[in-house]
ZAMARGU-4260 file (C-alpha; in steps of 0.2 Angstrom, whole numbers, plus 5000, padded with zeros to 4 digits):
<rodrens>
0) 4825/5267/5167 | 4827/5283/5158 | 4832/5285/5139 | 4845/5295/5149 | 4855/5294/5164
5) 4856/5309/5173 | 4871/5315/5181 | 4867/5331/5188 | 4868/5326/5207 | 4885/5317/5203
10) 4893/5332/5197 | 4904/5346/5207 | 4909/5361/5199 | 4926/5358/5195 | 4919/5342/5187
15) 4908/5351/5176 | 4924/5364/5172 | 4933/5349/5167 | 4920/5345/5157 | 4920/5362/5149
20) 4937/5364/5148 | 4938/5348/5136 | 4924/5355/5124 | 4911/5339/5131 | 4895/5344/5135
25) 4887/5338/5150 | 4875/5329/5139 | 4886/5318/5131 | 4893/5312/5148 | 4876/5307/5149
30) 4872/5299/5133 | 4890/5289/5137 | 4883/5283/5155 | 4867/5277/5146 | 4877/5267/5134
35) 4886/5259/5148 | 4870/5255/5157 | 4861/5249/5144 | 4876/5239/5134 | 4878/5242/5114
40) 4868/5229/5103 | 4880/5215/5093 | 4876/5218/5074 | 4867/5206/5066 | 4878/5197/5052
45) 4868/5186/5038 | 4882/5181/5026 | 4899/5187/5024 | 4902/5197/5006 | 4910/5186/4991
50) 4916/5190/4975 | 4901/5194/4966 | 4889/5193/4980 | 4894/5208/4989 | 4909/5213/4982
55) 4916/5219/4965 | 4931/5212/4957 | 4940/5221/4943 | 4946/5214/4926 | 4960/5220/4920
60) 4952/5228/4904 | 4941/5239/4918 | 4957/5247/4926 | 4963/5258/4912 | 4942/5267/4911
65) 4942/5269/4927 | 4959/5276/4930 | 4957/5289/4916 | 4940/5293/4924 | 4951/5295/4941
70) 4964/5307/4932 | 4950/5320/4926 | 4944/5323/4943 | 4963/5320/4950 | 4966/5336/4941
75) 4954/5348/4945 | 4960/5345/4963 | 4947/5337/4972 | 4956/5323/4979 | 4963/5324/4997
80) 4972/5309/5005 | 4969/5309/5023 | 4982/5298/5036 | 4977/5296/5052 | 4997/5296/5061
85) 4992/5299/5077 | 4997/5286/5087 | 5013/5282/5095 | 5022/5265/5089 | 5023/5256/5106
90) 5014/5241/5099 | 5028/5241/5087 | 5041/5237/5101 | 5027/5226/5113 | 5041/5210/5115
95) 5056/5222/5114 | 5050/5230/5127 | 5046/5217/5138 | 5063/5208/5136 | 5069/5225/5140
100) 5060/5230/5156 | 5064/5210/5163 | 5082/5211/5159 | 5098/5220/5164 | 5115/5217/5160
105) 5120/5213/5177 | 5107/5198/5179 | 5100/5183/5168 | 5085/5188/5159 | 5068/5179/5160
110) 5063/5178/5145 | 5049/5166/5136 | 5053/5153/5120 | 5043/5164/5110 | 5052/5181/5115
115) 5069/5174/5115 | 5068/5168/5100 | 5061/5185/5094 | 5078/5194/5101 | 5088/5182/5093
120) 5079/5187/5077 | 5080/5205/5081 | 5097/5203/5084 | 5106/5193/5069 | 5093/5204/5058
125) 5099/5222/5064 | 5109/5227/5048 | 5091/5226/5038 | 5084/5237/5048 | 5083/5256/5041
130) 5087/5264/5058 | 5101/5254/5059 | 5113/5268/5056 | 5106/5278/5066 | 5107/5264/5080
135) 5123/5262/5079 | 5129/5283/5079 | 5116/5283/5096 | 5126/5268/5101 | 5143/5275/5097
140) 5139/5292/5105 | 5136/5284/5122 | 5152/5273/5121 | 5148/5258/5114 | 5152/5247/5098
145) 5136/5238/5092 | 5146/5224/5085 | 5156/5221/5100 | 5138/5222/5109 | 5130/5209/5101
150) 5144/5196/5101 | 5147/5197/5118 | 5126/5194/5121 | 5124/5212/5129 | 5106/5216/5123
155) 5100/5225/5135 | 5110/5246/5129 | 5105/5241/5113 | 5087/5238/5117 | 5089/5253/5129
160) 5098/5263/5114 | 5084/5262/5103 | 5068/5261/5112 | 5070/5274/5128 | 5071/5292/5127
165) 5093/5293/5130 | 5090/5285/5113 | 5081/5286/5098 | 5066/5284/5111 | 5057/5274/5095
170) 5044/5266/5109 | 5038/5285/5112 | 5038/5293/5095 | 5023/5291/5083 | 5026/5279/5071
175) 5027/5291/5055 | 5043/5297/5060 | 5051/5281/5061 | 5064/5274/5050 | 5055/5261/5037
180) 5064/5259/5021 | 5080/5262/5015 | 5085/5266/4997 | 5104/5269/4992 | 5106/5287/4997
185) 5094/5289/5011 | 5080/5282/5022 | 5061/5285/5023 | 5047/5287/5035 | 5030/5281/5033
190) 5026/5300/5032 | 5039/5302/5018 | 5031/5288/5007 | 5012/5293/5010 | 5019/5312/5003
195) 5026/5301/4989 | 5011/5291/4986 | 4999/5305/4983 | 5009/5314/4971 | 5003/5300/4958
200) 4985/5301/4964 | 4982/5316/4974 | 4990/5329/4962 | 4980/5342/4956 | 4982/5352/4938
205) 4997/5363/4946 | 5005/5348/4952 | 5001/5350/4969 | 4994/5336/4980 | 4985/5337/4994
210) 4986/5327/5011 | 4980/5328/5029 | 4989/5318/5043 | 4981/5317/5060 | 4995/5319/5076
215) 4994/5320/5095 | 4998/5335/5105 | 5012/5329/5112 | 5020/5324/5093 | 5014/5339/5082
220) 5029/5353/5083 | 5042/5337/5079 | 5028/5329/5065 | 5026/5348/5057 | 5045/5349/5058
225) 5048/5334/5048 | 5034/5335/5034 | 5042/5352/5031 | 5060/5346/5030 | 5051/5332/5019
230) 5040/5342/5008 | 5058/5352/5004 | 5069/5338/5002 | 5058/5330/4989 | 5051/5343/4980
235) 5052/5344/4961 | 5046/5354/4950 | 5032/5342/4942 | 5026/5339/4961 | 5022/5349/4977
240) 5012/5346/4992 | 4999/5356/5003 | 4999/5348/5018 | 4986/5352/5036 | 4987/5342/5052
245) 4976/5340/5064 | 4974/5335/5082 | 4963/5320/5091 | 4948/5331/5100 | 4949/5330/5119
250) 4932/5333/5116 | 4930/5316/5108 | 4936/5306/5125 | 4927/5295/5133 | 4921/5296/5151
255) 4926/5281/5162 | 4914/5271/5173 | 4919/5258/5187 | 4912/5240/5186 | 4894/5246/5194
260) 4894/5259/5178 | 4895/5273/5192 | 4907/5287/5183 | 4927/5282/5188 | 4937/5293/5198
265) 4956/5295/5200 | 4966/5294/5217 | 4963/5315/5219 | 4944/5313/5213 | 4944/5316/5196
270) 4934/5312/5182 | 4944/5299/5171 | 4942/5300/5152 | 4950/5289/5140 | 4952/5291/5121
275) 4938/5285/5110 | 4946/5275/5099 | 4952/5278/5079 | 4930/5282/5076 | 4934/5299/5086
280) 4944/5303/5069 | 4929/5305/5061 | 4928/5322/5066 | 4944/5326/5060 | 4937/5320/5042
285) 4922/5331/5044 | 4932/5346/5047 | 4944/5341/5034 | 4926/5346/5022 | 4936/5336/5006
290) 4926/5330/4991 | 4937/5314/4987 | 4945/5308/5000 | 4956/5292/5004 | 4958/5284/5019
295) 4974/5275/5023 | 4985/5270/5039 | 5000/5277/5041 | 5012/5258/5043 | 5004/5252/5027
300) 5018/5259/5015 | 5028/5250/5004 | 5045/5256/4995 | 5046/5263/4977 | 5048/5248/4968
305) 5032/5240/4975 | 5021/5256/4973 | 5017/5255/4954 | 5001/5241/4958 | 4995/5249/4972
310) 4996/5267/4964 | 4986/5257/4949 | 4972/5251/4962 | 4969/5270/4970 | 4966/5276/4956
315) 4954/5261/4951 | 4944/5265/4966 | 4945/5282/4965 | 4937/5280/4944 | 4924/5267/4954
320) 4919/5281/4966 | 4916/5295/4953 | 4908/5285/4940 | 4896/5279/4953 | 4892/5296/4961
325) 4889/5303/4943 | 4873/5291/4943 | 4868/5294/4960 | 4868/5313/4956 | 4861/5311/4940
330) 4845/5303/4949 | 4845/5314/4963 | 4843/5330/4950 | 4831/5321/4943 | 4822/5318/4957
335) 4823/5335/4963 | 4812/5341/4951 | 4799/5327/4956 | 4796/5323/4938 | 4803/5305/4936
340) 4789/5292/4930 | 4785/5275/4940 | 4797/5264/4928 | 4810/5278/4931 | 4808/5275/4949
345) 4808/5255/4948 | 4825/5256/4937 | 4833/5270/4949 | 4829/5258/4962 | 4835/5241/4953
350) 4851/5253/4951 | 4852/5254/4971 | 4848/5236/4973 | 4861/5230/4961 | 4874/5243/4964
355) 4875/5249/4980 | 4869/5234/4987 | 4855/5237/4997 | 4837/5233/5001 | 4821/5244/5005
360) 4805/5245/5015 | 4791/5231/5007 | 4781/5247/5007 | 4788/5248/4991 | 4774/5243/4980
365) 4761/5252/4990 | 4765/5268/4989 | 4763/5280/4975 | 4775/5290/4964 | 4779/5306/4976
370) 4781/5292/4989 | 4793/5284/4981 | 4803/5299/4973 | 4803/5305/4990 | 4809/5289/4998
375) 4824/5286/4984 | 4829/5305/4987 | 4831/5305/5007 | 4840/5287/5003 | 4850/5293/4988
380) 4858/5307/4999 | 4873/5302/5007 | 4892/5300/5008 | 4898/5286/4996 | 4915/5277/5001
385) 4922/5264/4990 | 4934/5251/5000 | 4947/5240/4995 | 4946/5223/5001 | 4959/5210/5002
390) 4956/5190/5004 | 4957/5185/5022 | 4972/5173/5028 | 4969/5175/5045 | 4972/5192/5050
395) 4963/5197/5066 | 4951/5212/5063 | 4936/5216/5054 | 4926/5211/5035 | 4914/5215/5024
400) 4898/5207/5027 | 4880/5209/5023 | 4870/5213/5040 | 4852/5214/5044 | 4844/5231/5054
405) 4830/5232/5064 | 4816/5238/5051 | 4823/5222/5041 | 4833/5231/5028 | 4852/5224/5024
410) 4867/5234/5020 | 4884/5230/5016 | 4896/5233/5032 | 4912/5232/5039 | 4911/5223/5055
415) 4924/5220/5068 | 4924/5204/5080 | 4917/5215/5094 | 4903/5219/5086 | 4898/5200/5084
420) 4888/5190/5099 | 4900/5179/5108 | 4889/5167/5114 | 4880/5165/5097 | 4888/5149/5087
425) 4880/5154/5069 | 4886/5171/5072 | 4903/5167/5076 | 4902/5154/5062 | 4896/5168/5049
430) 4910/5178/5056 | 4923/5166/5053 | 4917/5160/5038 | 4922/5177/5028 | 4934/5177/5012
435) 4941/5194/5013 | 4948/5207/5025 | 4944/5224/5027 | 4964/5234/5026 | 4956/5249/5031
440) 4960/5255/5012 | 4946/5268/5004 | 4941/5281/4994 | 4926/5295/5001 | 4915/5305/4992
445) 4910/5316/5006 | 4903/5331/4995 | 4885/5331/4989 | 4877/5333/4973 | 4877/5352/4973
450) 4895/5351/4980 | 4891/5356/4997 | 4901/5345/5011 | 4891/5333/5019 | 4888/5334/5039
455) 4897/5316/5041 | 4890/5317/5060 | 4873/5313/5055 | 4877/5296/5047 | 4885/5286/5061
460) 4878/5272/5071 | 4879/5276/5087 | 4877/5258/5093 | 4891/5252/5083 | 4904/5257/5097
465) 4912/5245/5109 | 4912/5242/5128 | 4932/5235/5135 | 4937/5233/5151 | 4953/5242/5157
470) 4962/5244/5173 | 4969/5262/5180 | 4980/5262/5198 | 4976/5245/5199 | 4959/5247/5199
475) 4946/5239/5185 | 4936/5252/5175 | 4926/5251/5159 | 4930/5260/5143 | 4920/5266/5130
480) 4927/5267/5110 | 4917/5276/5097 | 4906/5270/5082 | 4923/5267/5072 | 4931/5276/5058
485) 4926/5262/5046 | 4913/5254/5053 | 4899/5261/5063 | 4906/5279/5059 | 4901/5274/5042
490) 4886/5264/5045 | 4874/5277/5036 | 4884/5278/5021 | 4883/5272/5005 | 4896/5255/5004
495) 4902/5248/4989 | 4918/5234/4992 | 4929/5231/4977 | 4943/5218/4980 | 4960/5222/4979
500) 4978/5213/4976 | 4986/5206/4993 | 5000/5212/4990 | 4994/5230/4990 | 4992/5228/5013
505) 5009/5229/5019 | 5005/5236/5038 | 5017/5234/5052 | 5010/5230/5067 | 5029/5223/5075
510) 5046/5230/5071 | 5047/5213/5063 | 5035/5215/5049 | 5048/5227/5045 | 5060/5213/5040
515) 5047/5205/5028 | 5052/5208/5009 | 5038/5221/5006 | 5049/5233/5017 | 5066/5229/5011
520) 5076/5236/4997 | 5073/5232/4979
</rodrens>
């Protein structure tokens, strides 16, 4: 078979406008169909990473150095806090919805144990809600009383009332503008808090932070609406915001195939394309062209009173990250004037081993000193990302682990379940055998040496996506995701994992983490 599979008899012209019109190439349709042919490699995990062993733990007596280191940079403005908030929180609302769409008032509703008990919850539990005032005013409007609702059993125009769009419609809108956490004179979004958040650690000498939040098309006039009533409401004089959005690419889609890996067409004949998955935000981050950037999701917030720890941590990595890149461009001045000894070279790359964890060509020895200064310079020079880890109790996702590439090198990695062989018992052993968990919590150096931005496009795995299978008008298809955001988006980067408190992940994945005590009032 070809490296690529070409498409060119496959194609009409409006398929190739289409193609155009989303800013995809015909090319990459291809590349895509050869990945479907020729299936993506599982990664190769050898251990998972363990305190010491892959991953760094702090003392407290290390916090307060690093945090100072953190605040010089902080001030000369090169940090930028990026949220991707793209997505809309129907995931929130999976078993609320369900109950909803197989119930009316007028008929018994078929429930599970397992949902039922969840409405019952959801129920006796609405006053801790933040929306709940809102809730009730939607309900009210429409001429109902939520009380008398819920004693007399009616579920169903409350459900209706706060989840479709004669309501607050909270199953369509983007999670950031969401109701989270209430405080005694008013209620916050996630997007409020993240504005919060990175006034403490994304605030420059003229007390202006900077942050990014990714948003959908369909979202982005009511997103940019709210961040600007936000950015009012809470302004102060020792704090500000300069605040960009950005939009999910079309051109990042991904073409659909059927099961015969034939490219999947609609009922009128059309291409399909699906989104690629949270690695398409990598553009986004590219474009964003940031020196110190952190990454964070948009549910994992926490109130005022729980921010202090966190706010302590950011600031740690963020101190990790520059004192880090201050050696790395240190060596690679050095190593650009090609004047380093040998027993410079063995320590710069003792340095690598030990700190950025990493392991070279057996060649090594064997070659001679413009080799290897020329070696530790191509390897030196890339983006760095520190990222917090927390310990695993059983959360469903990705880790850190040490993995093993083709030339025989190892790396420190975040790997998600899909990327591990399924039919490989010491693999899945490996994999279930790890201590932490990645919470998607990190800090970037995406800027060079000389200060220029790097091309982040040129250090991504592009086996690292994933293959799923989906159905589309009832028919199955296969879907690709891209190398992730945080994993195989990332792969060529420079990895360091520092471990974090628990406490400092708080996402929410169900309305119902919004009733555990990291999201209720002080």
């Amino acid at each position: 078979m070809n490296s690529t599979c070409k498409i060119d008899h496959m194609l009409t012209q409006h398929d190739r406008e289409c193609i155009a019109k989303r800013g995809t190439s015909v090319e990459t349709i291809e590349h895509q169909l050869t990945t479907f042919q020729r299936g993506i490699p599982f990664t190769h995990i050898t251990k998972p990473c363990t305190i010491q062993d892959g991953i760094t733990q702090f003392t407290k007596s290390d916090l307060p150095d690093l945090e100072a280191t953190f605040g010089q940079a902080m001030t000369t403005g090169r940090v930028t806090k990026f949220v991707p908030a793209s997505g809309a929180a129907s995931r929130m609302f999976k078993t609320l919805l369900a109950i909803c769409a197989d119930s009316t008032i007028a008929a018994p509703f078929s429930v599970t144990p397992s949902e039922q008990s969840d409405l019952e919850t959801f129920l006796q539990r609405l006053s801790d809600f933040a929306f709940i005032n809102d809730l009730t005013s939607t309900l009210s409007k429409q001429g109902h009383q939520l009380e008398n609702l819920r004693d007399q059993g009616q579920h169903q125009p409350i459900l209706e009332a706060l989840l479709h769009p004669t309501g607050l419609n909270y199953a369509k809108r983007p999670k950031g503008l969401l109701a989270f956490h209430r405080y005694p004179d008013h209620i916050r979004t996630p997007i409020e808090e993240h504005l919060i958040e990175a006034t403490v650690y994304a605030k420059d000498a003229n007390n202006q932070a900077q942050v990014h939040f990714t948003i959908s098309p369909e979202h982005q006039e009511a997103v940019q609406e709210h961040i600007e009533v936000a950015r009012q409401r809470f302004k102060k004089a020792d704090h500000d915001w300069i605040v960009t959005c950005s939009l999910q690419k079309a051109s990042s889609d991904t073409i659909a195939v059927d099961l015969n890996n034939q490219p999947f067409r609609d009922r009128h004949g059309n291409l399909l394309f699906r989104p690629g998955g949270h690695g398409a935000l990598l553009t986004n981050v590219n474009e964003l062209e940031g020196d110190i950037v952190f990454i964070k999701n948009i549910d994992n917030v926490v109130p005022d009173h729980l921010k202090e720890e966190t706010y302590t941590y950011k600031r740690a990595i963020g101190g990790y990250l520059i004192s880090i890149q201050g050696t790395l461009f240190e060596y690679l001045r050095q190593l650009d004037k090609e004047s380093a000894t040998t027993q410079q070279l063995d320590d710069m790359l003792e340095w690598a081993q030990s700190t950025l964890h990493c392991s070279h060509p057996t060649p090594w020895k064997e070659w001679d000193r413009l080799q290897r200064t020329h070696h530790l310079r191509r390897f030196f020079h890339r983006p760095i990302r520190v990222c917090g880890m927390v310990k695993n109790t059983g959360d469903p996702g990705g880790g850190p682990f040490w993995v093993q590439h083709q030339d025989g090198t190892t790396s420190l990695q975040i790997v998600e379940s899909s990327q591990v062989d399924p039919r490989s018992t010491e693999q899945q052993r490996i994999f279930a055998s790890s201590t932490h968990f990645n919470p998607v919590d990190m800090v970037c150096g995406a800027r060079d040496y000389q200060g220029k931005p790097f091309d982040l496009t040129q250090y991504i795995d592009p086996n690292a996506g994933f293959i799923s299978q989906k159905s589309y008008e009832g028919r199955e298809l296969k879907a690709l995701e891209l190398p992730g955001l945080w994993n195989g988006g990332m792969a060529k980067w420079h990895t360091i994992f520092v471990e974090v408190p628990r406490h400092t992940f708080n996402p929410v994945k169900t309305v119902f983490d919004l009733l555990l005590p990291a999201h209720q009032p002080e």
